[in-house]
PyMOL Python script that loads the backbone (N, CA, C, O; Angstrom):
from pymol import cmd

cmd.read_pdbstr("""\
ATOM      1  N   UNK A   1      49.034  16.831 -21.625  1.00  0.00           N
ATOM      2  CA  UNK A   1      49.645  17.805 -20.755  1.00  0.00           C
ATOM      3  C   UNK A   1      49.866  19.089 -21.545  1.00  0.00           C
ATOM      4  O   UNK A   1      50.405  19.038 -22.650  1.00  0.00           O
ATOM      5  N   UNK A   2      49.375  20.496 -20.889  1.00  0.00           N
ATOM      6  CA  UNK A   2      49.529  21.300 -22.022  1.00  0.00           C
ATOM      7  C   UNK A   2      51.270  21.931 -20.727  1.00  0.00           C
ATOM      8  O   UNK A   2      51.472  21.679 -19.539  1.00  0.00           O
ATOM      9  N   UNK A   3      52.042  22.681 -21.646  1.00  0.00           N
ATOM     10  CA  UNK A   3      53.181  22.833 -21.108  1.00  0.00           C
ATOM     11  C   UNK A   3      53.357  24.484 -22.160  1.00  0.00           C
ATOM     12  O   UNK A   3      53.139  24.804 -23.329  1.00  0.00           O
ATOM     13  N   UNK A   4      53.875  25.173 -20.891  1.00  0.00           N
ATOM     14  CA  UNK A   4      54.503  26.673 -21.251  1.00  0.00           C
ATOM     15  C   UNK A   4      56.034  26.508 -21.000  1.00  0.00           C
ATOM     16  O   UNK A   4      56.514  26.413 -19.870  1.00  0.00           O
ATOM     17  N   UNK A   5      56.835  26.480 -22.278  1.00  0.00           N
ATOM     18  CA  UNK A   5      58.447  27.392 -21.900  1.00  0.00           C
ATOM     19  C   UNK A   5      58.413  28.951 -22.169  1.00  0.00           C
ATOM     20  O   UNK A   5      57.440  29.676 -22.373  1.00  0.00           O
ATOM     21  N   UNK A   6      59.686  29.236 -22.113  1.00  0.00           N
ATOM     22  CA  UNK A   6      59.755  30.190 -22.297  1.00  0.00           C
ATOM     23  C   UNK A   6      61.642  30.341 -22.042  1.00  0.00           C
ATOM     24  O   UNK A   6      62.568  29.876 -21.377  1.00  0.00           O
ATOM     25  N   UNK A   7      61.221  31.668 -23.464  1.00  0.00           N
ATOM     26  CA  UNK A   7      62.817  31.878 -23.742  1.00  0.00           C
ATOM     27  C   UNK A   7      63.042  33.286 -23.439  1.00  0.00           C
ATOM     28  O   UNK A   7      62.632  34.406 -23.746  1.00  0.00           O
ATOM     29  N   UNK A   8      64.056  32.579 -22.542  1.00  0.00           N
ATOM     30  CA  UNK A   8      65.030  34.344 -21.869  1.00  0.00           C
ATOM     31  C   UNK A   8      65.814  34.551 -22.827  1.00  0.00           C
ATOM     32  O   UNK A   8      66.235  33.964 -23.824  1.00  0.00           O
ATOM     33  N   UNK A   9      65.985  36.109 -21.988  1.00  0.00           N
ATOM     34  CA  UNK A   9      66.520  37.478 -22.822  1.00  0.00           C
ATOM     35  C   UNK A   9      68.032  36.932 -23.131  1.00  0.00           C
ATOM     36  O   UNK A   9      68.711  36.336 -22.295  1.00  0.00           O
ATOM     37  N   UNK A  10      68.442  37.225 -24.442  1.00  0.00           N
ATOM     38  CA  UNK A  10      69.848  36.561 -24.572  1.00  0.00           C
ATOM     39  C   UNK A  10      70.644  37.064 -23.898  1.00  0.00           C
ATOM     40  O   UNK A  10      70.309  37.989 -23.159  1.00  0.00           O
ATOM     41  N   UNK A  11      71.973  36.602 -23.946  1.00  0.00           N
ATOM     42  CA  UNK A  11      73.014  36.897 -23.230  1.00  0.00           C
ATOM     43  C   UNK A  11      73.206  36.329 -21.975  1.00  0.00           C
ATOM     44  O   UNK A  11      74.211  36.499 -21.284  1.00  0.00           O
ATOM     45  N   UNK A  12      71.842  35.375 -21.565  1.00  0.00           N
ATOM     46  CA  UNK A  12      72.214  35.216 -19.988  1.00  0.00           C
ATOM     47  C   UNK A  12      72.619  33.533 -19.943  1.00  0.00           C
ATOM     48  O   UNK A  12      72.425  32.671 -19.086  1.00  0.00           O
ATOM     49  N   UNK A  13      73.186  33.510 -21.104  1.00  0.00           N
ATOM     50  CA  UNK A  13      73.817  31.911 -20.985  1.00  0.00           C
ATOM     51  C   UNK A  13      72.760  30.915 -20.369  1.00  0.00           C
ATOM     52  O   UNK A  13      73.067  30.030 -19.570  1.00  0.00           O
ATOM     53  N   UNK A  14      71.473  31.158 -20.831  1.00  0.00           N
ATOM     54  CA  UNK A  14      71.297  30.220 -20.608  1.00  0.00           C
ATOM     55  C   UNK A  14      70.243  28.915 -21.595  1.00  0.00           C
ATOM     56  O   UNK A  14      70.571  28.980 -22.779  1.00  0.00           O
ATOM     57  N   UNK A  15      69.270  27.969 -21.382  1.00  0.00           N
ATOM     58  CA  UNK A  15      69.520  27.057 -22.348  1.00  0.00           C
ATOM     59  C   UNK A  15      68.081  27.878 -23.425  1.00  0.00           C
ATOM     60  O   UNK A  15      67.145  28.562 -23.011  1.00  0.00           O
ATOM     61  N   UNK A  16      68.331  27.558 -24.539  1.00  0.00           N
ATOM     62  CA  UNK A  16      67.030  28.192 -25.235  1.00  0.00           C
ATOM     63  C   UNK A  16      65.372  27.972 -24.739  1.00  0.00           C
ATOM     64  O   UNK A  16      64.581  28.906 -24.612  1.00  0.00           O
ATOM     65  N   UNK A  17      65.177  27.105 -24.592  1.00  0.00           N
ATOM     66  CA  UNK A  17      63.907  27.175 -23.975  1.00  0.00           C
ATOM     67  C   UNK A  17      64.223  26.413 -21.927  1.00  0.00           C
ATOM     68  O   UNK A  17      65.166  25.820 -21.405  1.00  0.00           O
ATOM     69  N   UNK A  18      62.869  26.886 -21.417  1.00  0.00           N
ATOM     70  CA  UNK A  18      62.487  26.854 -20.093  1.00  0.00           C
ATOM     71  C   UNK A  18      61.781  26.207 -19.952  1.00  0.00           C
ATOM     72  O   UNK A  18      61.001  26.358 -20.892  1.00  0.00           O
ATOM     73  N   UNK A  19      61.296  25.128 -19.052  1.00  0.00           N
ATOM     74  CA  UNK A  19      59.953  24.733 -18.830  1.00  0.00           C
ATOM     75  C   UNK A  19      59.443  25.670 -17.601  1.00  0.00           C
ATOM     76  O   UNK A  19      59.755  25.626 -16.411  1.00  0.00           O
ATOM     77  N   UNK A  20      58.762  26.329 -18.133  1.00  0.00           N
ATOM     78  CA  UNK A  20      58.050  27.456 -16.554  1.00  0.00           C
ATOM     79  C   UNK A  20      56.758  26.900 -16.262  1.00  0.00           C
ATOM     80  O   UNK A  20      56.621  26.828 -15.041  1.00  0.00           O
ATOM     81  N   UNK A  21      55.673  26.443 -16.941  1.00  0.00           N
ATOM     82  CA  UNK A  21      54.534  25.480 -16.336  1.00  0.00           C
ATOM     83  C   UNK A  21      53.978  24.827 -16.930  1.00  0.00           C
ATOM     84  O   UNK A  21      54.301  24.580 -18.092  1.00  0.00           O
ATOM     85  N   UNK A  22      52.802  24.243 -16.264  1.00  0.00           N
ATOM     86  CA  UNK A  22      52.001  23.193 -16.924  1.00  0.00           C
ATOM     87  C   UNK A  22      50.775  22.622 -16.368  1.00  0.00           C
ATOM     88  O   UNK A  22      50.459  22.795 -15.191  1.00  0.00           O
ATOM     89  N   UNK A  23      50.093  21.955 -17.185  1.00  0.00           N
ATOM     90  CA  UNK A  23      49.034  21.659 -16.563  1.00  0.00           C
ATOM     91  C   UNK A  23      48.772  20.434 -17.145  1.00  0.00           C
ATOM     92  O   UNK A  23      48.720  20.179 -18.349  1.00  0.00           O
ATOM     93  N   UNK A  24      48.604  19.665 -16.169  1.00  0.00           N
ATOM     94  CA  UNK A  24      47.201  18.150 -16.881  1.00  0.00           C
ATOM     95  C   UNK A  24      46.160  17.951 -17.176  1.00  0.00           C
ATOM     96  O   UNK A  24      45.107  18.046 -16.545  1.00  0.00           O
ATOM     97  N   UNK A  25      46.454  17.557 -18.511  1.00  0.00           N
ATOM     98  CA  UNK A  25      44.644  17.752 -18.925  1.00  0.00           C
ATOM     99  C   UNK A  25      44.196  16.270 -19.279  1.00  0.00           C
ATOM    100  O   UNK A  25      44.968  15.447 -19.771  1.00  0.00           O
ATOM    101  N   UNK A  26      42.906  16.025 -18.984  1.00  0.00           N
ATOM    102  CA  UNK A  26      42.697  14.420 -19.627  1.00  0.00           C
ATOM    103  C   UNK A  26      41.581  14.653 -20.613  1.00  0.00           C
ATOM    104  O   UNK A  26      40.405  14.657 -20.247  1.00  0.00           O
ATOM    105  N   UNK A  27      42.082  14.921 -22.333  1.00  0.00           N
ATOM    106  CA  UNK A  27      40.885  14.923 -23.653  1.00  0.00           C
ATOM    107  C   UNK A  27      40.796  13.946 -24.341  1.00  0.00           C
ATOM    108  O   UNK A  27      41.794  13.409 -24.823  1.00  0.00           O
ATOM    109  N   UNK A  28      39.615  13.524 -24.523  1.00  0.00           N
ATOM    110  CA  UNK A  28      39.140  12.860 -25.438  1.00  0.00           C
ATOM    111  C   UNK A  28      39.806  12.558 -26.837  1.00  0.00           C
ATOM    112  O   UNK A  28      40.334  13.589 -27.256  1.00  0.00           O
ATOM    113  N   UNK A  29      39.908  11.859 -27.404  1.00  0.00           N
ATOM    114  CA  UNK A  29      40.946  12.049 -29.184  1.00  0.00           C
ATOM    115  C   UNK A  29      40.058  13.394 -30.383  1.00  0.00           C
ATOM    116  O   UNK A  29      39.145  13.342 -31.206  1.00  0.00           O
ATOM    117  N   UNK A  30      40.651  14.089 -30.037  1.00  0.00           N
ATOM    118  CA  UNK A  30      39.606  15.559 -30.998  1.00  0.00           C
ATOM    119  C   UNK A  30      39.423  16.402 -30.433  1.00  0.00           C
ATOM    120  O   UNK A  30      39.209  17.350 -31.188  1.00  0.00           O
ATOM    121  N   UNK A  31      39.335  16.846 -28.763  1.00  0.00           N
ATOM    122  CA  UNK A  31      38.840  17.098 -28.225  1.00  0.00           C
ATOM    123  C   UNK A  31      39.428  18.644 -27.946  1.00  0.00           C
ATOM    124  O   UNK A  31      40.452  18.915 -28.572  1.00  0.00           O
ATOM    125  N   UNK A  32      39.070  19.330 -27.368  1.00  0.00           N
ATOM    126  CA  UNK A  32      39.801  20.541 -27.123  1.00  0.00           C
ATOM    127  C   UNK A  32      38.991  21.157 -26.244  1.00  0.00           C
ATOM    128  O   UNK A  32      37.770  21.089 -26.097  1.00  0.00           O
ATOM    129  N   UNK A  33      40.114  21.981 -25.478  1.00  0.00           N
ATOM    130  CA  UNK A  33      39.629  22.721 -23.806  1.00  0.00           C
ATOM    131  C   UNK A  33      40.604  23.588 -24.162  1.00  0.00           C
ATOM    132  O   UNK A  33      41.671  23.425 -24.754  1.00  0.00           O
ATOM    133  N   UNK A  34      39.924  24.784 -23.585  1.00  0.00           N
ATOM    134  CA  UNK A  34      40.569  25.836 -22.675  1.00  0.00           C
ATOM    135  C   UNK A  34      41.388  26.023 -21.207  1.00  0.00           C
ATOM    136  O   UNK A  34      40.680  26.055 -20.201  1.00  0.00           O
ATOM    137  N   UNK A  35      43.068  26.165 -21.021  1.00  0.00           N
ATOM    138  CA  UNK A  35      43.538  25.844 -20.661  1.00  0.00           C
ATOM    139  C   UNK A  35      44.356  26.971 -19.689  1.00  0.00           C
ATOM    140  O   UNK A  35      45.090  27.782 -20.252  1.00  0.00           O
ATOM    141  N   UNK A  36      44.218  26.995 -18.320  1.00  0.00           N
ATOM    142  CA  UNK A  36      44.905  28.246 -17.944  1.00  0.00           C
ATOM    143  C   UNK A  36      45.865  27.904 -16.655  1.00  0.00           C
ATOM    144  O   UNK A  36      45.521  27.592 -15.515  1.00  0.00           O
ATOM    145  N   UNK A  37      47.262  28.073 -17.240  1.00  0.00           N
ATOM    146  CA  UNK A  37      48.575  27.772 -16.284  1.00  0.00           C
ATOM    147  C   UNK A  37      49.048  29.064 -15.694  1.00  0.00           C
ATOM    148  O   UNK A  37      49.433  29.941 -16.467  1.00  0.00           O
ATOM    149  N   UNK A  38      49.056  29.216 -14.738  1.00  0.00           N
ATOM    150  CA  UNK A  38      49.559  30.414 -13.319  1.00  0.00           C
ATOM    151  C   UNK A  38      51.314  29.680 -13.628  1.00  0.00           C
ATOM    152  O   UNK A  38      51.614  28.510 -13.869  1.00  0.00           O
ATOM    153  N   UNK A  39      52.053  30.696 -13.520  1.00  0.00           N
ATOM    154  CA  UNK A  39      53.575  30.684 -14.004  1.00  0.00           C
ATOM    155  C   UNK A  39      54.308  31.599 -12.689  1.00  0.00           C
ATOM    156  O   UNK A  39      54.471  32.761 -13.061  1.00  0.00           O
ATOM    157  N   UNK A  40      54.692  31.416 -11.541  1.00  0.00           N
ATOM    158  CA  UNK A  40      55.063  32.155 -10.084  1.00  0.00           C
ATOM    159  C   UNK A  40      56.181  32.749 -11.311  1.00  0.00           C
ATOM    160  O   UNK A  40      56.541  32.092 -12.288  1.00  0.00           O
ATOM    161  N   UNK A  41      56.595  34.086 -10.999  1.00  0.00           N
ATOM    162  CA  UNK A  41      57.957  34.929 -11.166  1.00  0.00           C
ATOM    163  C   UNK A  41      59.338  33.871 -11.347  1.00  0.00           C
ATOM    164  O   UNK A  41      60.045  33.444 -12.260  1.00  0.00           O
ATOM    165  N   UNK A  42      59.248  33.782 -10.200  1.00  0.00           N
ATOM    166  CA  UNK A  42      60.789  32.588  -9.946  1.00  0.00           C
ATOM    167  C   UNK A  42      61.435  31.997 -10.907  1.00  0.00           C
ATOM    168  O   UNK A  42      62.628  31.809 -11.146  1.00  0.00           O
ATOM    169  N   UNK A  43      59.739  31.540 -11.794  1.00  0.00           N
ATOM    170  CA  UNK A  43      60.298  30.603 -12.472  1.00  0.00           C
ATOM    171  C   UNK A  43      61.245  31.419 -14.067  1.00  0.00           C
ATOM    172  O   UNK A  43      61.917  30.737 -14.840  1.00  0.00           O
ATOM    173  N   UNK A  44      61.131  32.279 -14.148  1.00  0.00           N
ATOM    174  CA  UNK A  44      61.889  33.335 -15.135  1.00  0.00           C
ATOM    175  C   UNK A  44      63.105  33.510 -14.933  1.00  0.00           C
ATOM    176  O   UNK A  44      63.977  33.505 -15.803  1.00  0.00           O
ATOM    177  N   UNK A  45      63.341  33.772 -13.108  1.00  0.00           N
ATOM    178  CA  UNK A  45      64.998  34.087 -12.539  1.00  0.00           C
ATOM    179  C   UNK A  45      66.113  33.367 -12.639  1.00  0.00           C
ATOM    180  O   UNK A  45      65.861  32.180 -12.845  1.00  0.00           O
ATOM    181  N   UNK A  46      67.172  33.601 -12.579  1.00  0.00           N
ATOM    182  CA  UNK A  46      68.705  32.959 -12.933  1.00  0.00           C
ATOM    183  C   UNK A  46      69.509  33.366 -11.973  1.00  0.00           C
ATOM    184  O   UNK A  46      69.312  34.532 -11.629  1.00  0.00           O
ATOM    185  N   UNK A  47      70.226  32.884 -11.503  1.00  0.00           N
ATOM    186  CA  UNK A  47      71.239  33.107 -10.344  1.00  0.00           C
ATOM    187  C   UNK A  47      72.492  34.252 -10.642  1.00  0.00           C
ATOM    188  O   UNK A  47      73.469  34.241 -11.391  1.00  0.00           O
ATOM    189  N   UNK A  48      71.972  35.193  -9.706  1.00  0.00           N
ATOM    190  CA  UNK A  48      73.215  36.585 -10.049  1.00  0.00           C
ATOM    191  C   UNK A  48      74.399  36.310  -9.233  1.00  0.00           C
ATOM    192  O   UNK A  48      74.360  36.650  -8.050  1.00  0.00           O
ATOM    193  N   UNK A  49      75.388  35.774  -9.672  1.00  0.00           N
ATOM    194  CA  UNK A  49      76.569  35.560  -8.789  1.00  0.00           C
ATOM    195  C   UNK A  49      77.107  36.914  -7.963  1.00  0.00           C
ATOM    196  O   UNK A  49      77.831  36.884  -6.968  1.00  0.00           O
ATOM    197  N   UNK A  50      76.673  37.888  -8.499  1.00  0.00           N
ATOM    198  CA  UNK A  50      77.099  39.294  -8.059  1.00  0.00           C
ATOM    199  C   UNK A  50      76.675  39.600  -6.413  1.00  0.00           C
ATOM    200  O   UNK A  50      77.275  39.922  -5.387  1.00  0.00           O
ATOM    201  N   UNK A  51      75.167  39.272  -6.845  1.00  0.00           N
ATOM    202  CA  UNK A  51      74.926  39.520  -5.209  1.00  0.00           C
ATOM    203  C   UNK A  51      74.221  38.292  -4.827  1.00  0.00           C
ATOM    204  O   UNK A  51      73.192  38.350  -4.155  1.00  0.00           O
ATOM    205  N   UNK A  52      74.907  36.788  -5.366  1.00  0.00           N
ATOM    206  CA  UNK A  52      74.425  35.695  -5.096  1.00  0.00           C
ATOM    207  C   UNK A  52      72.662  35.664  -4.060  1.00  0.00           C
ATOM    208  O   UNK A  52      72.219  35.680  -2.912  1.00  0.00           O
ATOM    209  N   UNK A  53      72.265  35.613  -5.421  1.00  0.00           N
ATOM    210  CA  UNK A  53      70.768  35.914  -5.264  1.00  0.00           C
ATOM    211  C   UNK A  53      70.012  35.353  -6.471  1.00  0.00           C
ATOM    212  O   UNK A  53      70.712  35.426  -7.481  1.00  0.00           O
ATOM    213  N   UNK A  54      68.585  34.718  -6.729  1.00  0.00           N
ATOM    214  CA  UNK A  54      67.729  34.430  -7.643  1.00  0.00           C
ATOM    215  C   UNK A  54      67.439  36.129  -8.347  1.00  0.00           C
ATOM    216  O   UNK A  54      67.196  37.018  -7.531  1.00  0.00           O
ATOM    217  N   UNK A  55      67.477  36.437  -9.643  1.00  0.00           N
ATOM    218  CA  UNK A  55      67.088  37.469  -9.590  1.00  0.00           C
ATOM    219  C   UNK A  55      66.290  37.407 -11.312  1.00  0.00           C
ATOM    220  O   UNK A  55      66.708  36.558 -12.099  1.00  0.00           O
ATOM    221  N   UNK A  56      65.204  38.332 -11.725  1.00  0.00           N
ATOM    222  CA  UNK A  56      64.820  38.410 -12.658  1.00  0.00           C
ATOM    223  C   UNK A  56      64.968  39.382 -13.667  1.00  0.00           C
ATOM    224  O   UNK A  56      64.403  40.475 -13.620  1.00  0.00           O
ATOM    225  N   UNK A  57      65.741  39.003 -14.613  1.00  0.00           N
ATOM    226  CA  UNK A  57      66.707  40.197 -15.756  1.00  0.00           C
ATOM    227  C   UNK A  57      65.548  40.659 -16.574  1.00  0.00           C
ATOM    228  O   UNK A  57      64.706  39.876 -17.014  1.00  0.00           O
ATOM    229  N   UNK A  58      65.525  41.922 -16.762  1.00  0.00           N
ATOM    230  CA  UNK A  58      65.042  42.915 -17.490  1.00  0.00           C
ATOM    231  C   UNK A  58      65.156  42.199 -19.470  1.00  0.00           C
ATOM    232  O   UNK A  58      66.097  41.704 -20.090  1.00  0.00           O
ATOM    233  N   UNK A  59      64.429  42.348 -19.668  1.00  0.00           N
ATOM    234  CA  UNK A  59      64.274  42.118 -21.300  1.00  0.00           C
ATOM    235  C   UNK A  59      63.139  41.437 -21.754  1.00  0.00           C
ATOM    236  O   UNK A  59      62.042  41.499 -21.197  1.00  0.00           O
ATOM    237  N   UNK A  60      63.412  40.733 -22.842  1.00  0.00           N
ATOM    238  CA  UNK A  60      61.777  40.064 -23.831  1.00  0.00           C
ATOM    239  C   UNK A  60      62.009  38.597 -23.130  1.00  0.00           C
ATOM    240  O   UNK A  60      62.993  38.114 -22.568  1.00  0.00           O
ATOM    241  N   UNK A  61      60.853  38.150 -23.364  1.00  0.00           N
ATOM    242  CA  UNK A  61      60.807  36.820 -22.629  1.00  0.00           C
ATOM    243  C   UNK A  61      59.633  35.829 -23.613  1.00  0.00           C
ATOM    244  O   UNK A  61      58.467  35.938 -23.237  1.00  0.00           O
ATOM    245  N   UNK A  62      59.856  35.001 -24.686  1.00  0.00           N
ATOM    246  CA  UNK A  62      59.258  34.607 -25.642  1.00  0.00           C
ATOM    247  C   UNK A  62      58.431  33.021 -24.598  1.00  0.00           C
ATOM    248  O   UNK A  62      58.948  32.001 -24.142  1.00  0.00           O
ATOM    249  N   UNK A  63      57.278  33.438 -24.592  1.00  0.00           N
ATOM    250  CA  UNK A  63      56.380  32.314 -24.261  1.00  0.00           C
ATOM    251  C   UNK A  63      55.529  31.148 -24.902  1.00  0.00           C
ATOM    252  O   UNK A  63      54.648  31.670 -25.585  1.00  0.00           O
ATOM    253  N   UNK A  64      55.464  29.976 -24.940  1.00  0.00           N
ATOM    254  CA  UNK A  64      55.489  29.242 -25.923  1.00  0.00           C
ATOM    255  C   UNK A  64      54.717  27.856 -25.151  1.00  0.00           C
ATOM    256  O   UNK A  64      55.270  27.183 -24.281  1.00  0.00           O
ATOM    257  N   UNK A  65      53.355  27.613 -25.673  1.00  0.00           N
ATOM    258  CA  UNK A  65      52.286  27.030 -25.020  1.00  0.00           C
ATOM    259  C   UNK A  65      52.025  25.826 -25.796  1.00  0.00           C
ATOM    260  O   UNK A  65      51.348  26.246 -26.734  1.00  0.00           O
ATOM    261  N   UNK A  66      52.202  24.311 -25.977  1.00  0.00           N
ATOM    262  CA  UNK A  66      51.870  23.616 -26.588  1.00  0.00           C
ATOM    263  C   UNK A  66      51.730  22.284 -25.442  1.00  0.00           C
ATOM    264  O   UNK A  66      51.393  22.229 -24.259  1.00  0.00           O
ATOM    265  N   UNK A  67      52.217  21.170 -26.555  1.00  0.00           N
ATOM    266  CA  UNK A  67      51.953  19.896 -25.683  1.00  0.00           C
ATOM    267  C   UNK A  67      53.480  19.592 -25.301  1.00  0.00           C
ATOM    268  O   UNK A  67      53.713  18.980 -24.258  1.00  0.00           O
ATOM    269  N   UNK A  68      54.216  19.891 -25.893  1.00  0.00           N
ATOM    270  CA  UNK A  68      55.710  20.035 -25.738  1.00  0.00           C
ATOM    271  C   UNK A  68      56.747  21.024 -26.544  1.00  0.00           C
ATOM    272  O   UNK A  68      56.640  21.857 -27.444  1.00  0.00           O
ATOM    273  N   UNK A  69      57.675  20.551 -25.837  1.00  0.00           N
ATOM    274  CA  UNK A  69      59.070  21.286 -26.154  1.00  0.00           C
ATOM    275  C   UNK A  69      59.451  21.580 -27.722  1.00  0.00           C
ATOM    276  O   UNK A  69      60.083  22.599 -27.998  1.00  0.00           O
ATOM    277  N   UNK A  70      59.010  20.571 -28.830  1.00  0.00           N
ATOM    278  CA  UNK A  70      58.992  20.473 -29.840  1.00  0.00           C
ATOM    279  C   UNK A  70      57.735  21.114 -30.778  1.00  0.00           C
ATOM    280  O   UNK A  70      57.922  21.383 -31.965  1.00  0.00           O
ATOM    281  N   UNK A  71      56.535  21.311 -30.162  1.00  0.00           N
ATOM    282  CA  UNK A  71      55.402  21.795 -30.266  1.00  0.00           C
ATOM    283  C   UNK A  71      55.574  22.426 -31.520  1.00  0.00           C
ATOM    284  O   UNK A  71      55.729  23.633 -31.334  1.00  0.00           O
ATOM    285  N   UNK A  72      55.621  22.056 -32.984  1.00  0.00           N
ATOM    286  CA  UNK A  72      55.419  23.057 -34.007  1.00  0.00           C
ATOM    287  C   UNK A  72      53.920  23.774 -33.810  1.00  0.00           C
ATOM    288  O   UNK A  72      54.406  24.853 -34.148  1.00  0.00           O
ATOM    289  N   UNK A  73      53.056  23.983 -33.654  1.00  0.00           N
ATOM    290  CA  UNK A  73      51.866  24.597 -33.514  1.00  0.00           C
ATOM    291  C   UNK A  73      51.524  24.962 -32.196  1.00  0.00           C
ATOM    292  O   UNK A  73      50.364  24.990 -31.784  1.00  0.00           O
ATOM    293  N   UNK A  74      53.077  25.397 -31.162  1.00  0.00           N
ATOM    294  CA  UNK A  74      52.175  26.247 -30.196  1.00  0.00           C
ATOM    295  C   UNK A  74      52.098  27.854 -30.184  1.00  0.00           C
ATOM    296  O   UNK A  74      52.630  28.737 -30.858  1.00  0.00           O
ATOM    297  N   UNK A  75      51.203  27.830 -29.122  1.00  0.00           N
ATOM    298  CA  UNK A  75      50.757  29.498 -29.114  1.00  0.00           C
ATOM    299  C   UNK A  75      52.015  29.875 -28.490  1.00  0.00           C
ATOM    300  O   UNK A  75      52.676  29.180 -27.718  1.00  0.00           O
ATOM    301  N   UNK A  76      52.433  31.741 -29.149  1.00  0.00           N
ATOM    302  CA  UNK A  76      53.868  32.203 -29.003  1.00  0.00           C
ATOM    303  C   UNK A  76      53.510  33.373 -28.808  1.00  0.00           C
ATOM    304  O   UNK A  76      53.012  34.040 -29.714  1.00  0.00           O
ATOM    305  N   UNK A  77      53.737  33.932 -27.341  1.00  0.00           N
ATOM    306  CA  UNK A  77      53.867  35.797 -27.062  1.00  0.00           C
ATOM    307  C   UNK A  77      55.136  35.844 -26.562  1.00  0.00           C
ATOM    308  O   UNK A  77      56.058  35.048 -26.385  1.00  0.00           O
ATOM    309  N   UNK A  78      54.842  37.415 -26.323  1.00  0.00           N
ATOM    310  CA  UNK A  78      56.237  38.083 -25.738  1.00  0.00           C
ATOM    311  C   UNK A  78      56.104  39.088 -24.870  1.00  0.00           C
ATOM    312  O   UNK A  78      55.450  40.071 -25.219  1.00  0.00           O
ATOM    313  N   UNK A  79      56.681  39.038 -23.611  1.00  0.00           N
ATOM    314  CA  UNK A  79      56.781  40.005 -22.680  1.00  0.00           C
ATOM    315  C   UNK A  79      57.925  40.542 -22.280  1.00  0.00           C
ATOM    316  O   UNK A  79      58.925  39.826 -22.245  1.00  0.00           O
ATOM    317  N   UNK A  80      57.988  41.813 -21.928  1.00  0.00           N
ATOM    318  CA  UNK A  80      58.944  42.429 -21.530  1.00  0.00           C
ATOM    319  C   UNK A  80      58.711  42.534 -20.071  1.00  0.00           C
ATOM    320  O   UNK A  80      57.573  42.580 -19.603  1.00  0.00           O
ATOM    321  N   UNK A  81      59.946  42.577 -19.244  1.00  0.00           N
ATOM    322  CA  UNK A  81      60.306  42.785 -17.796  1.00  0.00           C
ATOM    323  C   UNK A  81      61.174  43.331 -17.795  1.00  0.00           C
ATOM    324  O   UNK A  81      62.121  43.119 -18.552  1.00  0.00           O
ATOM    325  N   UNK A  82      61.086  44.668 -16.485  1.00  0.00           N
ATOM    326  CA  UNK A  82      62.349  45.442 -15.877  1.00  0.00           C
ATOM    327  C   UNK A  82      62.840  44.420 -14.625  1.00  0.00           C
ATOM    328  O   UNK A  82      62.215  43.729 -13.820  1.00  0.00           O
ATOM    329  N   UNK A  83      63.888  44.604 -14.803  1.00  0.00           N
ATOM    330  CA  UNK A  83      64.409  43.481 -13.089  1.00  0.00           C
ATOM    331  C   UNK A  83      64.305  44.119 -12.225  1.00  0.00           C
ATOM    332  O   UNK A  83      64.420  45.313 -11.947  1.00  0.00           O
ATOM    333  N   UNK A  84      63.856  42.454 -11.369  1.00  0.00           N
ATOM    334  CA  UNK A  84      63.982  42.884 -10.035  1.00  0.00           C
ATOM    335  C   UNK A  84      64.000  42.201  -9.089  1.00  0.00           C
ATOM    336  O   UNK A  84      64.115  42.700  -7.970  1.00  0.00           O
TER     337      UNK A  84
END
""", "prot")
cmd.dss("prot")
cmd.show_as("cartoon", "prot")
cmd.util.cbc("prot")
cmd.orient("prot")
């Protein structure tokens, strides 16, 4: 299973990593594929009690692609978002 978290912008209390997607893959022992997971918005947002609403906070957003959560050798970018 290849699996993307991803870590929101601090301050928003919430847990260090995300599970935002994933995909099933079935390889061979050695084997290796090219792997491409679609991630909807949503899955970034946190609940604004303000105007009790899903909403998506402005800042860096560290993305992190392996077989899991523990993944010492996964692939790691970073994006920035304005909210909205």
């Amino acid at each position: 299973m290849a699996q993307v978290y991803a870590t929101l912008p601090t301050g928003l209390g919430e847990p260090p990593k995300r599970l935002v997607g994933w995909a099933k893959v079935a390889l061979a022992a050695g084997a290796t594929q090219t792997v491409s997971v679609t991630i909807p918005a949503q899955r970034f947002a946190t609940w604004d009690v303000g105007s009790h609403a899903w909403k998506v906070n402005s800042g860096t957003y560290t993305l992190l692609a392996g077989t899991s959560s523990r993944d010492v050798n996964a692939l790691t970018a970073s994006v920035s978002s304005s909210a909205h």
